[in-house]
C-alpha positions in Angstrom: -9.5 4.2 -5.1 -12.0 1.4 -4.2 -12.1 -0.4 -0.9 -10.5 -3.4 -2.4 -7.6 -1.9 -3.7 -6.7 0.2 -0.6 -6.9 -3.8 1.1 -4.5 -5.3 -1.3 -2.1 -2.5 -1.9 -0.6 -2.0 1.9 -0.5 -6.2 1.5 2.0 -5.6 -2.0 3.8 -3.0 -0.5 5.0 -5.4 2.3 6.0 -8.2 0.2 8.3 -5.6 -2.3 9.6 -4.6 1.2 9.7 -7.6 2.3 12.1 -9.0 -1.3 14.2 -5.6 -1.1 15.1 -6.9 2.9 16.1 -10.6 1.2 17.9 -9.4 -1.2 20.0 -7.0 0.8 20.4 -10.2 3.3 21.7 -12.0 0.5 24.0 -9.4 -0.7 25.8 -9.0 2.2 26.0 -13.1 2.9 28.1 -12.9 -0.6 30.0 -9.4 0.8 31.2 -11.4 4.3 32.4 -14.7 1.9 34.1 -12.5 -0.5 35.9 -11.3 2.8 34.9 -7.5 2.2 36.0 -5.3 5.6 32.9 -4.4 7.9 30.3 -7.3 6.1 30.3 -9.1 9.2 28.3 -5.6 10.6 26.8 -5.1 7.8 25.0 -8.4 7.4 24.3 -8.4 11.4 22.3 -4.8 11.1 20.5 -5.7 7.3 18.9 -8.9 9.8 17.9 -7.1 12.3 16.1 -4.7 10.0 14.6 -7.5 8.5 13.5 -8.6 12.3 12.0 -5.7 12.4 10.1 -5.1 9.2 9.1 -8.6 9.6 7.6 -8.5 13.6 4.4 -6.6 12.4 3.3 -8.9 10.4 1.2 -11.8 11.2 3.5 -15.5 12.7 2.6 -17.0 10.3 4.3 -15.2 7.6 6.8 -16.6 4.9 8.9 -13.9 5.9 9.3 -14.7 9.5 9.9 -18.4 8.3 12.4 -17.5 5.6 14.3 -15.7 8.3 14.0 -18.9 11.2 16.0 -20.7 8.3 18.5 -17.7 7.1 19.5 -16.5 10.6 21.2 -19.7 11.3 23.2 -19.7 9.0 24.2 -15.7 8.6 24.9 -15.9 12.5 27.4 -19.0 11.7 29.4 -17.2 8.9 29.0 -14.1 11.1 31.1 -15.9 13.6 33.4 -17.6 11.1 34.7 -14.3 10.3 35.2 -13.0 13.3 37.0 -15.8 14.4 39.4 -15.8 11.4 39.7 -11.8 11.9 40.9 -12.8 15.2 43.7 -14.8 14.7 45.0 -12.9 11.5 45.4 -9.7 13.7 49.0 -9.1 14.9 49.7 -9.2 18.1 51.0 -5.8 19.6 53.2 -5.4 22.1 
């Protein structure tokens, strides 16, 4: 392996990492609209993974920006569901 492959292979690894994380963040925006129990969770936990993959990486990476615009959004649906869950729970006495 030559020095300029070992440079740009760690650099494709990231971004195929980096596409797997978005696509997973996607897939789980579609779970919580089709309503699916626990995607609320599930799309809170695939974000923060992403947060994390992503913090490494230098600021100003699309990554971090694509995430600045997503997490807006996933936070708002996020919250939409949990209000909804809320007021279709019985109330037990």
């Amino acid at each position: 392996m030559t020095v300029q492959k070992a440079a740009i292979r760690p650099s494709a690894v990231s971004q195929y990492h980096g596409e797997r994380l978005k696509d997973e963040v996607y897939r789980q925006m579609l779970r919580l609209e089709a309503n699916r129990p626990g995607s609320e969770l599930d799309l809170a936990i695939v974000l923060l993974h992403a947060w994390i993959a992503v913090d490494p990486e230098p600021k100003s990476s699309n990554s971090r920006d694509w995430l600045k615009k997503i997490c807006p959004i996933c936070l708002l649906m996020i919250e939409a569901k949990q209000q909804v869950s809320d007021t279709e729970q019985p109330c037990i006495q």
